[in-house]
N, CA, C and O atoms as CSV, one atom per row, in Angstrom:
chain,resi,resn,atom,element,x,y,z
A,1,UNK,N,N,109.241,88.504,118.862
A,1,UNK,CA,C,110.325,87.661,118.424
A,1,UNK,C,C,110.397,87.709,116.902
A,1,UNK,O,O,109.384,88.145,116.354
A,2,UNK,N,N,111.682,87.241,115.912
A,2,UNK,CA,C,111.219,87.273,114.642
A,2,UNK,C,C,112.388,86.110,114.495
A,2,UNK,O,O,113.314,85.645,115.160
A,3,UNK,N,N,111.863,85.964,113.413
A,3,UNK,CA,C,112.898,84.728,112.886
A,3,UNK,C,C,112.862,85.063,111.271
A,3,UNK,O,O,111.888,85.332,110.567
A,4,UNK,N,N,114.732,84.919,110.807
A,4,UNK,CA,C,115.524,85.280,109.740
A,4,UNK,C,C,115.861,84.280,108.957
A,4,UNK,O,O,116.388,83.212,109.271
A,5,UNK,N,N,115.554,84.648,107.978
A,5,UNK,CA,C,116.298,83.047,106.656
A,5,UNK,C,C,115.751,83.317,105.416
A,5,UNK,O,O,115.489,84.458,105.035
A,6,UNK,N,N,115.548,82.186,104.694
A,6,UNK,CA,C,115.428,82.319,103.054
A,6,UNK,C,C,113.848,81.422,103.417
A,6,UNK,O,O,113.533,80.725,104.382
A,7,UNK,N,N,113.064,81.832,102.122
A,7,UNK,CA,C,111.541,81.172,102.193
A,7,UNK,C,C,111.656,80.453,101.777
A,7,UNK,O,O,112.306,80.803,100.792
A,8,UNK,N,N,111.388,78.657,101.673
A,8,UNK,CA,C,111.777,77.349,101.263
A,8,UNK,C,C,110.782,76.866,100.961
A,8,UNK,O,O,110.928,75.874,100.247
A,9,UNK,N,N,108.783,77.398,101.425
A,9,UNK,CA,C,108.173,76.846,100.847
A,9,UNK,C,C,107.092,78.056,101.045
A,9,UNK,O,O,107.339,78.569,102.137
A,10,UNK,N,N,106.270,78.547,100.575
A,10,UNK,CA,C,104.472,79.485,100.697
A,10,UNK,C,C,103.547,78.539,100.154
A,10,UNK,O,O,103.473,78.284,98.951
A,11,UNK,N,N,102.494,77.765,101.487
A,11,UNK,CA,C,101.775,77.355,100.832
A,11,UNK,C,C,100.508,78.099,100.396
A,11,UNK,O,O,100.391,79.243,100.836
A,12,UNK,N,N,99.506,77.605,99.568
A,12,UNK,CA,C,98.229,78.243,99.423
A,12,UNK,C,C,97.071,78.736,100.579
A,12,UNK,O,O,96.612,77.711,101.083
A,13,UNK,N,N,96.650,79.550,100.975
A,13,UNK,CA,C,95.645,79.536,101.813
A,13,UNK,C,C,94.834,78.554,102.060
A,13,UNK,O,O,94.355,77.973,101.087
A,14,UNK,N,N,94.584,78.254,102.987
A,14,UNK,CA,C,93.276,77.291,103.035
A,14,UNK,C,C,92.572,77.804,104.004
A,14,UNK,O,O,93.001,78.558,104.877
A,15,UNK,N,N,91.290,77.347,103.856
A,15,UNK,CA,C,89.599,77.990,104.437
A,15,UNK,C,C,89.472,76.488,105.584
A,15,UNK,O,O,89.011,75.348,105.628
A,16,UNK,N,N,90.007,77.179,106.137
A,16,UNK,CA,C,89.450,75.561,107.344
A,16,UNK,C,C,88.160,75.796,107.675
A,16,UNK,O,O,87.383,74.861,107.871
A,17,UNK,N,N,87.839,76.922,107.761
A,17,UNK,CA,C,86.218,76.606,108.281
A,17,UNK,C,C,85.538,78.565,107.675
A,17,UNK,O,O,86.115,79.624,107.424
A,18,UNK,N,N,83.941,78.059,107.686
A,18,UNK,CA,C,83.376,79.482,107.163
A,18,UNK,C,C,84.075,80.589,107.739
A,18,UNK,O,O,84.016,81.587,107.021
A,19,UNK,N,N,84.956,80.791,109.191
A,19,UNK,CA,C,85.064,82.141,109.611
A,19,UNK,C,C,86.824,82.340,109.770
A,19,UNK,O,O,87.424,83.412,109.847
A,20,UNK,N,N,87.339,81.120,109.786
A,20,UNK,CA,C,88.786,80.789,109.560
A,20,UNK,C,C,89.700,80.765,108.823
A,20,UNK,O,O,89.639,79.618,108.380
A,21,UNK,N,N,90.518,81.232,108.372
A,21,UNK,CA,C,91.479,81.105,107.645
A,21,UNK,C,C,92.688,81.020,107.148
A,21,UNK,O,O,92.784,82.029,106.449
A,22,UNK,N,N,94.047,80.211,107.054
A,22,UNK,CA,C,95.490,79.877,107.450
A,22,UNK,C,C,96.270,80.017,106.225
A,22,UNK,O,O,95.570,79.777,105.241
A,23,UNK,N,N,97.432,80.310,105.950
A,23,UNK,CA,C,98.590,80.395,105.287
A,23,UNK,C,C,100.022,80.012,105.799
A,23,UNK,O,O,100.580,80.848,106.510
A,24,UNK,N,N,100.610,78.967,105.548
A,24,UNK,CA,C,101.969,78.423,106.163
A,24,UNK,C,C,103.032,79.051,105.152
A,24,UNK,O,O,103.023,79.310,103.949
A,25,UNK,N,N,103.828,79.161,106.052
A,25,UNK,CA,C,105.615,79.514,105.734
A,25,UNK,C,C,106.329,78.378,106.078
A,25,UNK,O,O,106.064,77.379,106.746
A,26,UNK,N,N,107.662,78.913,105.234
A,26,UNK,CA,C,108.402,77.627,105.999
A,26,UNK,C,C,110.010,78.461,105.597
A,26,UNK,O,O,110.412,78.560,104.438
A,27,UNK,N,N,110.458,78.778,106.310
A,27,UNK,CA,C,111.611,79.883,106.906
A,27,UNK,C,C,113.186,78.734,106.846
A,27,UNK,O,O,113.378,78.011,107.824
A,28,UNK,N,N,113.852,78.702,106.053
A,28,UNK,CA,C,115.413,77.961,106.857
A,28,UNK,C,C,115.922,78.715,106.900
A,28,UNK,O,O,116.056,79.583,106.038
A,29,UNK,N,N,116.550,78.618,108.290
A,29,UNK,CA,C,117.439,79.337,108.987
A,29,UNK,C,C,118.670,79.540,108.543
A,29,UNK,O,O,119.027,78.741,107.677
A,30,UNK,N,N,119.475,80.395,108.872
A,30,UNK,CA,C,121.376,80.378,108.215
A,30,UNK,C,C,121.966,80.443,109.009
A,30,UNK,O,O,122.611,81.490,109.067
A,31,UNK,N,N,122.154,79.522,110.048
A,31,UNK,CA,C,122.977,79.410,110.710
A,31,UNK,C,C,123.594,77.691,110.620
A,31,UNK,O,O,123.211,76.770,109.899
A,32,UNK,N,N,124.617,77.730,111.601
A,32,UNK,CA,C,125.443,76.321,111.824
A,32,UNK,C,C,124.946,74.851,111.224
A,32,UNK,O,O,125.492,73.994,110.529
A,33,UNK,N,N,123.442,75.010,111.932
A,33,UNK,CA,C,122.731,73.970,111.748
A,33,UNK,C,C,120.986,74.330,111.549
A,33,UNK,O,O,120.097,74.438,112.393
A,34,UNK,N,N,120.968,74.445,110.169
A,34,UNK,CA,C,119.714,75.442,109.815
A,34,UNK,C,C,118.652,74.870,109.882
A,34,UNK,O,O,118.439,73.850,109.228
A,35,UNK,N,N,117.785,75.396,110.669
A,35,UNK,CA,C,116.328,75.049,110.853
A,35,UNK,C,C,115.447,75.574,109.767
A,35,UNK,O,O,115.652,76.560,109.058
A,36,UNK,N,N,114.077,74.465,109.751
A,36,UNK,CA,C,113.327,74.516,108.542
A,36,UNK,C,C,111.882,75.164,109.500
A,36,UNK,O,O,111.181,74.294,110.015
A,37,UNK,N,N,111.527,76.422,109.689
A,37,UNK,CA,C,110.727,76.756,110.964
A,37,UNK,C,C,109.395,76.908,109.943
A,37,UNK,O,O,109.603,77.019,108.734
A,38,UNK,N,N,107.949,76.909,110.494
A,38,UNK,CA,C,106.750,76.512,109.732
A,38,UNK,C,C,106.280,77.603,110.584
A,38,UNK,O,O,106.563,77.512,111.778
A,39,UNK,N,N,105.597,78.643,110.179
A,39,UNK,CA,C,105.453,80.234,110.889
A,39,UNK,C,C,103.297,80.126,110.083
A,39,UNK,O,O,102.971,80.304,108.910
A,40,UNK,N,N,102.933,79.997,110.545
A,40,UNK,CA,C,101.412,80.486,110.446
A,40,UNK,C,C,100.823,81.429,110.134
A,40,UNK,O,O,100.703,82.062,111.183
A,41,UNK,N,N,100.106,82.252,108.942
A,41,UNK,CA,C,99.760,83.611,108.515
A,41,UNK,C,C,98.069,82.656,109.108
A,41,UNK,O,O,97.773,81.534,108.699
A,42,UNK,N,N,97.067,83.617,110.279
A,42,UNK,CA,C,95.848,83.794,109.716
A,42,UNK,C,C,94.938,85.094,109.695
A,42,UNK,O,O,95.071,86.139,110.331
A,43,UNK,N,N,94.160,84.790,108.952
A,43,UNK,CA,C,93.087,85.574,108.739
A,43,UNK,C,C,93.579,86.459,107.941
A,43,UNK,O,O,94.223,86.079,106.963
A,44,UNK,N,N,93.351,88.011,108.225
A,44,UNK,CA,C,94.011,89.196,106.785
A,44,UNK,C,C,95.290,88.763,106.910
A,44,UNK,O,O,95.808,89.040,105.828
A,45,UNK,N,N,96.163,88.204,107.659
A,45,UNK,CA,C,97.472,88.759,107.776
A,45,UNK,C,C,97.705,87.308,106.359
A,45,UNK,O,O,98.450,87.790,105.506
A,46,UNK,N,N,97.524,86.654,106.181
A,46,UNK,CA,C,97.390,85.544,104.727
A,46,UNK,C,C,97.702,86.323,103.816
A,46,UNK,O,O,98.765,85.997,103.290
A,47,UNK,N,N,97.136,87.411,103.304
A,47,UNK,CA,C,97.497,88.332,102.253
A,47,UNK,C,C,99.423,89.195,102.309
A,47,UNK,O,O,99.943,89.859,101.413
A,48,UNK,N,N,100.035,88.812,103.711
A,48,UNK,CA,C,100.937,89.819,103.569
A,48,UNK,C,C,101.882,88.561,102.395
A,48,UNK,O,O,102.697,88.943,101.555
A,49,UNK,N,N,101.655,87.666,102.537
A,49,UNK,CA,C,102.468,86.588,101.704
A,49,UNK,C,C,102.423,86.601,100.576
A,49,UNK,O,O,103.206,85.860,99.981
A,50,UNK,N,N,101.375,87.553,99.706
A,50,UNK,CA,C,101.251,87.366,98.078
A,50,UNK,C,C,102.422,87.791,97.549
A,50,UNK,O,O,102.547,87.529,96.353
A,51,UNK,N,N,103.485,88.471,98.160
A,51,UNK,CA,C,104.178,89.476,97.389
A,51,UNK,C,C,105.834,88.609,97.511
A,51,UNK,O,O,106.866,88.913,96.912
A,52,UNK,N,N,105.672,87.770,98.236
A,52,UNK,CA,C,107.179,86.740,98.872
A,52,UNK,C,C,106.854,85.440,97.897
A,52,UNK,O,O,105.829,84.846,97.563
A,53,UNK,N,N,108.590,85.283,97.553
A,53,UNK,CA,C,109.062,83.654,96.814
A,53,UNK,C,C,110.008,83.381,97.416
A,53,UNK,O,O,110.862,83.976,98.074
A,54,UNK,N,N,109.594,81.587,96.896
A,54,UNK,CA,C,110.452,80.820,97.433
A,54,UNK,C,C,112.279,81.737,97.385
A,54,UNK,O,O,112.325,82.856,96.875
A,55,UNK,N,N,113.400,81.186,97.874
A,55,UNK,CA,C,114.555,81.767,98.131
A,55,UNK,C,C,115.058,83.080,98.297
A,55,UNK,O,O,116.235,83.438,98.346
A,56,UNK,N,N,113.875,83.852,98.391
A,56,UNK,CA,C,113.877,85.629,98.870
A,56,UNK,C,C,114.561,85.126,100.769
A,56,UNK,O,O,114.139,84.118,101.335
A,57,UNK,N,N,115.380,85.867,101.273
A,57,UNK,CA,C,115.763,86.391,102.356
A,57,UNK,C,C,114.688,87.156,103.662
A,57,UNK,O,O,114.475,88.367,103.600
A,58,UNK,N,N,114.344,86.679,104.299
A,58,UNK,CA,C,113.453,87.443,104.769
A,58,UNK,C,C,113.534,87.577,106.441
A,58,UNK,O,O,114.290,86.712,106.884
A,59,UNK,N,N,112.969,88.415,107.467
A,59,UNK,CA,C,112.531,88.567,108.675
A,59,UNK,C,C,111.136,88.377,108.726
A,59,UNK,O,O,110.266,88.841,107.988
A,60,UNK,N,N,111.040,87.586,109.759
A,60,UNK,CA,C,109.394,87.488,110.151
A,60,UNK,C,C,108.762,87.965,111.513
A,60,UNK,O,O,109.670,88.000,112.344
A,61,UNK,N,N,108.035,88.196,111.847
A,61,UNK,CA,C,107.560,89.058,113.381
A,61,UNK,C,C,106.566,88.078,113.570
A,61,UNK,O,O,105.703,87.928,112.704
A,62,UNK,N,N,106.582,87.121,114.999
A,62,UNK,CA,C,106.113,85.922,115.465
A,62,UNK,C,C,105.653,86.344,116.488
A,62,UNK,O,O,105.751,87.508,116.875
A,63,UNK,N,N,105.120,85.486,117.024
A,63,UNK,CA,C,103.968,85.728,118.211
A,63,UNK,C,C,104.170,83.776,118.782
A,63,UNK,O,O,103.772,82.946,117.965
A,64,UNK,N,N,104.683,83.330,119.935
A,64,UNK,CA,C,104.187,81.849,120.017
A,64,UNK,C,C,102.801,81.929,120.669
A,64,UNK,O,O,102.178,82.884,121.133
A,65,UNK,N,N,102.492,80.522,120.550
A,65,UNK,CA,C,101.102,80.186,121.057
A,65,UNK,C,C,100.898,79.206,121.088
A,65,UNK,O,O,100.905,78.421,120.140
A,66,UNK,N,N,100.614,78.952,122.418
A,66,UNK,CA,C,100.584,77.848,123.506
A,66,UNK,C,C,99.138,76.814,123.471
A,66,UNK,O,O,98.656,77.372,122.484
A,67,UNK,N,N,98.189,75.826,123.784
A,67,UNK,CA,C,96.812,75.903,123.835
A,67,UNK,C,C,96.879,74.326,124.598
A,67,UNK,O,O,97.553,73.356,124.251
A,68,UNK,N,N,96.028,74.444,125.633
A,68,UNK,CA,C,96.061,73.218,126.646
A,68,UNK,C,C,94.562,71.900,125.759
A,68,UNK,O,O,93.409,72.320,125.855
A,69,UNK,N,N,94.694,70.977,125.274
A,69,UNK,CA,C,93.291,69.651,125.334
A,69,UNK,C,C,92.770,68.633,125.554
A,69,UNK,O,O,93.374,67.681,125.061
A,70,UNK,N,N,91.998,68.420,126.024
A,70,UNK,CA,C,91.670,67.209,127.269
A,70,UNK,C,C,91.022,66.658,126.179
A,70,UNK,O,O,90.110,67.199,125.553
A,71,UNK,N,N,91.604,65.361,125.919
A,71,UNK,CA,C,90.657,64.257,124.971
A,71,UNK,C,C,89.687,63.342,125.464
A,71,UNK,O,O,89.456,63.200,126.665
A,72,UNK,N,N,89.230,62.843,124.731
A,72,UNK,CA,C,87.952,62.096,125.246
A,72,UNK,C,C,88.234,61.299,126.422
A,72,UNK,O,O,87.257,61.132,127.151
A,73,UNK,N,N,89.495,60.678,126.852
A,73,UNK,CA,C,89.564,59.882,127.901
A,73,UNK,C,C,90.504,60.748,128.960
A,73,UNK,O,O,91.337,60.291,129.742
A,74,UNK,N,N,90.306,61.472,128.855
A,74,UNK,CA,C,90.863,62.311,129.958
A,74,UNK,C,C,92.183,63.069,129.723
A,74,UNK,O,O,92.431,64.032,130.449
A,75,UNK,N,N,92.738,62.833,129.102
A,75,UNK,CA,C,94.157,63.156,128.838
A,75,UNK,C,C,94.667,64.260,128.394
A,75,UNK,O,O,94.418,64.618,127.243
A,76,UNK,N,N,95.566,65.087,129.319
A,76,UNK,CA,C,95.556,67.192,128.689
A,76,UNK,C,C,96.907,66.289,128.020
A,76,UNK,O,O,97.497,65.225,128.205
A,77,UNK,N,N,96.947,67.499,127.120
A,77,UNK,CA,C,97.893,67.588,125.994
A,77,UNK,C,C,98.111,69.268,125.343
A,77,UNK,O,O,97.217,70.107,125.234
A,78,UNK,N,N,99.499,69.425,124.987
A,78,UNK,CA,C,99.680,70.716,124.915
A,78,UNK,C,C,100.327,70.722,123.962
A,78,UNK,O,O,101.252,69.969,123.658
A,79,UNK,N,N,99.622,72.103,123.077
A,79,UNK,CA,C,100.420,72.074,121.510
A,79,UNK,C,C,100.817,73.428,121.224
A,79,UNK,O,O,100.187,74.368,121.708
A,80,UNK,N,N,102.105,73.651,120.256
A,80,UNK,CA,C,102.492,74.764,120.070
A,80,UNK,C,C,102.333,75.732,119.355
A,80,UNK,O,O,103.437,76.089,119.767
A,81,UNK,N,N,102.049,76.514,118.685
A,81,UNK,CA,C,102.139,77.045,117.345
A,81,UNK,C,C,103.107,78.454,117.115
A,81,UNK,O,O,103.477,79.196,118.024
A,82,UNK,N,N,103.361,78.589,115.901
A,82,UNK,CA,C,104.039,79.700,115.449
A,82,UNK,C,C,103.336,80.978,114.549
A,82,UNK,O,O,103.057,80.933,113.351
A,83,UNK,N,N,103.191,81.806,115.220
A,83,UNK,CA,C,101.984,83.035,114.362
A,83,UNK,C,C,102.660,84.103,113.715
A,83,UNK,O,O,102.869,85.132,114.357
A,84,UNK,N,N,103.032,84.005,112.527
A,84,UNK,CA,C,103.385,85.469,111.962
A,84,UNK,C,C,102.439,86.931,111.986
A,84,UNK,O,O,101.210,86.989,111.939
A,85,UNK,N,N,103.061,87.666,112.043
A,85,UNK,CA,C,102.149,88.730,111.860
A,85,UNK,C,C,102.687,89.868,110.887
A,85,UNK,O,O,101.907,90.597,110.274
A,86,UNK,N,N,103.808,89.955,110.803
A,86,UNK,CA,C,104.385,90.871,110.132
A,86,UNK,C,C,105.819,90.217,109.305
A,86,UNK,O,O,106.582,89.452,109.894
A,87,UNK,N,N,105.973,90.521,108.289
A,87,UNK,CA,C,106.942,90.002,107.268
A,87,UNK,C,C,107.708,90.771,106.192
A,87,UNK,O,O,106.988,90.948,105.209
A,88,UNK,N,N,109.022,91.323,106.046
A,88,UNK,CA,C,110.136,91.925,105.506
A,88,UNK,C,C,111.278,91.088,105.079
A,88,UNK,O,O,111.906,90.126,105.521
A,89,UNK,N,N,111.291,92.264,103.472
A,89,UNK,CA,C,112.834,91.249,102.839
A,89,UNK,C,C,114.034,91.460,104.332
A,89,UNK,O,O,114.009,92.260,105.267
A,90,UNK,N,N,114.707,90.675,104.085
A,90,UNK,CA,C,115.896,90.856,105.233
A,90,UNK,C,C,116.418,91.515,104.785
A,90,UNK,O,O,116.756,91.539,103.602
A,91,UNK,N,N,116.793,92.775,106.206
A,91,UNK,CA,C,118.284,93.616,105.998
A,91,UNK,C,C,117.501,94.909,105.353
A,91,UNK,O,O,118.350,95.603,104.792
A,92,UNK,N,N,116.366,95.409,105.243
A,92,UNK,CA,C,115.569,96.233,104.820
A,92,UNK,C,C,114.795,96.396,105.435
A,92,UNK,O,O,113.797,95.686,105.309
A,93,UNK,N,N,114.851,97.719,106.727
A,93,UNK,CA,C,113.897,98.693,107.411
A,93,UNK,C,C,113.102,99.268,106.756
A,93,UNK,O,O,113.519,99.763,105.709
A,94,UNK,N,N,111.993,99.392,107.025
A,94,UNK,CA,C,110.815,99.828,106.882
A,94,UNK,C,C,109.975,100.449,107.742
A,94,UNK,O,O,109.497,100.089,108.818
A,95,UNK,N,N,109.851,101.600,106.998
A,95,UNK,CA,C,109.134,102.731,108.100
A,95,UNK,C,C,107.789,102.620,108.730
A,95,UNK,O,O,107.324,101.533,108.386
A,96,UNK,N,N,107.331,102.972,109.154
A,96,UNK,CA,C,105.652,102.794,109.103
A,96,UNK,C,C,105.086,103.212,108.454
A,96,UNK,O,O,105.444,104.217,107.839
A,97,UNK,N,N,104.001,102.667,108.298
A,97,UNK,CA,C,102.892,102.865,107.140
A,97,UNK,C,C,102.772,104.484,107.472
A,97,UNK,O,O,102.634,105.081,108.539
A,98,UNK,N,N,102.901,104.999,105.913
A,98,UNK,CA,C,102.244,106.960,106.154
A,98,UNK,C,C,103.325,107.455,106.178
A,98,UNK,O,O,103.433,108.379,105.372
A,99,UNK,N,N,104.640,107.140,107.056
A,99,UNK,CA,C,105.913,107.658,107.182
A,99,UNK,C,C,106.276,107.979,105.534
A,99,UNK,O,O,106.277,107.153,104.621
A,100,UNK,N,N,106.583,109.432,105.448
A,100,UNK,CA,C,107.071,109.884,104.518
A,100,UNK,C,C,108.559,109.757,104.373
A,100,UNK,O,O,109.289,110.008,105.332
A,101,UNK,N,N,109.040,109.375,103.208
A,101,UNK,CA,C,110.658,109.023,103.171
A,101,UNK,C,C,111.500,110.018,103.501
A,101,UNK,O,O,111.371,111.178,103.110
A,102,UNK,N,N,112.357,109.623,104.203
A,102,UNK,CA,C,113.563,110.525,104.928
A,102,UNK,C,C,114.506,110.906,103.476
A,102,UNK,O,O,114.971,110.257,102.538
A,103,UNK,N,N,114.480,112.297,103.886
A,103,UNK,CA,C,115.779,112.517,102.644
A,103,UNK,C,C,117.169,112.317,103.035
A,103,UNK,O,O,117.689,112.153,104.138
A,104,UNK,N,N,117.734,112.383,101.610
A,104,UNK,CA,C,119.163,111.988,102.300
A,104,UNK,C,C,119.725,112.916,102.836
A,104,UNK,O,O,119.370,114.073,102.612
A,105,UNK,N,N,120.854,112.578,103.769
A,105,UNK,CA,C,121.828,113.081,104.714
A,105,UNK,C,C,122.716,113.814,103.800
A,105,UNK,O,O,123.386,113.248,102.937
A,106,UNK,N,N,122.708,115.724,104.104
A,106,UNK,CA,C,123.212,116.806,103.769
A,106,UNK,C,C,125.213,116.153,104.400
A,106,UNK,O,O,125.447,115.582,105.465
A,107,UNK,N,N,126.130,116.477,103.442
A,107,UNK,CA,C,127.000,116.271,103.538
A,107,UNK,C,C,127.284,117.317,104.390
A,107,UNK,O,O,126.333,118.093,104.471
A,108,UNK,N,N,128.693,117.773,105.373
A,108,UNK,CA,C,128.628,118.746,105.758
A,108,UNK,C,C,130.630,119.204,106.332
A,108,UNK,O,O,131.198,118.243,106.852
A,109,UNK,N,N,131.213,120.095,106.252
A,109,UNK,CA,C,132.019,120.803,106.369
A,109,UNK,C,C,132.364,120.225,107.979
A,109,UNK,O,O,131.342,120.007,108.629
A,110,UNK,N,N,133.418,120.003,108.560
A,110,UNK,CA,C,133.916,119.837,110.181
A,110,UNK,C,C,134.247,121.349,110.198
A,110,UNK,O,O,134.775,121.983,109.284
A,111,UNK,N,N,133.822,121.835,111.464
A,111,UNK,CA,C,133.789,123.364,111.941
A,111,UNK,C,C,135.159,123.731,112.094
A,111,UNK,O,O,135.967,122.803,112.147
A,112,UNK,N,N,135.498,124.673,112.159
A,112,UNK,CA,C,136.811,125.457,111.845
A,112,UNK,C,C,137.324,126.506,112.722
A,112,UNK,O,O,138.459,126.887,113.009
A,113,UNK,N,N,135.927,126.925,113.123
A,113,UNK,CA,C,135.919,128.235,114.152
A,113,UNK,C,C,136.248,127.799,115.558
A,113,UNK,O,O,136.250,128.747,116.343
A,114,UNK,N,N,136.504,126.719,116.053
A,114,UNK,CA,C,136.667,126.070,117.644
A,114,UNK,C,C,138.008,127.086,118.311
A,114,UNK,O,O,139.123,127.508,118.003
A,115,UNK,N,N,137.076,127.116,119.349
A,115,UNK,CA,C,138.359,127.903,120.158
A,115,UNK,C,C,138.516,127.144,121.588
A,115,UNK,O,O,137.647,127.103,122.459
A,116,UNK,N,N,140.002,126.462,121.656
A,116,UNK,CA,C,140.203,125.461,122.456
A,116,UNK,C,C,140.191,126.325,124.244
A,116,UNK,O,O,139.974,125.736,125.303
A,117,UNK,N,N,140.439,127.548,124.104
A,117,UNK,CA,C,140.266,128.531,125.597
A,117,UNK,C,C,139.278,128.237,126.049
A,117,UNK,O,O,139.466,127.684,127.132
A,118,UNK,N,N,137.464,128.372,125.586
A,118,UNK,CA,C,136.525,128.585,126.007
A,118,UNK,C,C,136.220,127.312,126.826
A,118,UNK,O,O,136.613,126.193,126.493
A,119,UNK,N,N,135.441,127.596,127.991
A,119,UNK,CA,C,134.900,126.509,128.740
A,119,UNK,C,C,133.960,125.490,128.147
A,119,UNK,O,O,133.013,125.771,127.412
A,120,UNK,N,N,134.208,124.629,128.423
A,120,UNK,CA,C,133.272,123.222,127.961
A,120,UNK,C,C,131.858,122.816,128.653
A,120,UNK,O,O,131.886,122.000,129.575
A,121,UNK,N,N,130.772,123.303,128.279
A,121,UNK,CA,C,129.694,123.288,129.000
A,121,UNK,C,C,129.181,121.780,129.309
A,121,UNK,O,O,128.276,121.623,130.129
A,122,UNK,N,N,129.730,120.743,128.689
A,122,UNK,CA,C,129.039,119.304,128.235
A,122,UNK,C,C,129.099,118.729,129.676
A,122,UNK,O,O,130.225,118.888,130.147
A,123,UNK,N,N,128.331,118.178,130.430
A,123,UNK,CA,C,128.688,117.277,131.361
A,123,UNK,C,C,129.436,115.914,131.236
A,123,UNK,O,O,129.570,115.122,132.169
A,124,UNK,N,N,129.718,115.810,130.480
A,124,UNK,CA,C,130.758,114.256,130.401
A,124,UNK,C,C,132.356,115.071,129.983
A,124,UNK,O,O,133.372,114.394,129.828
């Protein structure tokens, strides 16, 4: 899934615990009635955020995540979260990593030589 908008807030990393580690987004949406969505960077993926500011345009690549907890008196309870994993300015493809850049597209001449007699091999 990904979700599209302008960045409205990057907070700082924080170390919740020795082996843990979190980075929040916060994404508004552009549409009708724009949502303020809170998207989760952890562990390495914390670092893809150094390079994004506030009101940059962006796509994000999400993951949800679900998690069931029974509290001390018995009671399940279910909470949601939002996991980024991957993050781009909007409206800007990006190749994969290693992919060498495509050159540009050779302009080119419409053919001249067609001869409307010959049979049409194309199935459609």
């Amino acid at each position: 899934m990904e979700v599209t908008g302008k960045i409205k807030v990057v907070n700082p990393e924080q170390q919740v615990s020795a082996s843990f580690k979190k980075r929040e987004l916060v994404v508004t949406t552009d549409e009708q009635y724009p949502q303020h969505i809170m998207i989760e960077f952890t562990q390495d993926k914390c670092d893809l955020l150094n390079s994004y500011a506030i009101g940059e345009p962006v796509k994000v690549s999400i993951n949800l995540r679900g998690r069931e907890w029974v509290n001390p008196q018995g009671e399940t309870r279910y909470f949601n979260s939002i996991q980024g994993w991957r993050i781009e300015k909007a409206g800007v493809e990006q190749a994969p990593a290693g992919t060498p850049p495509m050159p540009a597209a050779q302009a080119f001449a419409p053919a001249t030589n067609l001869n409307e007699d010959e049979p049409d091999d194309l199935p459609f």
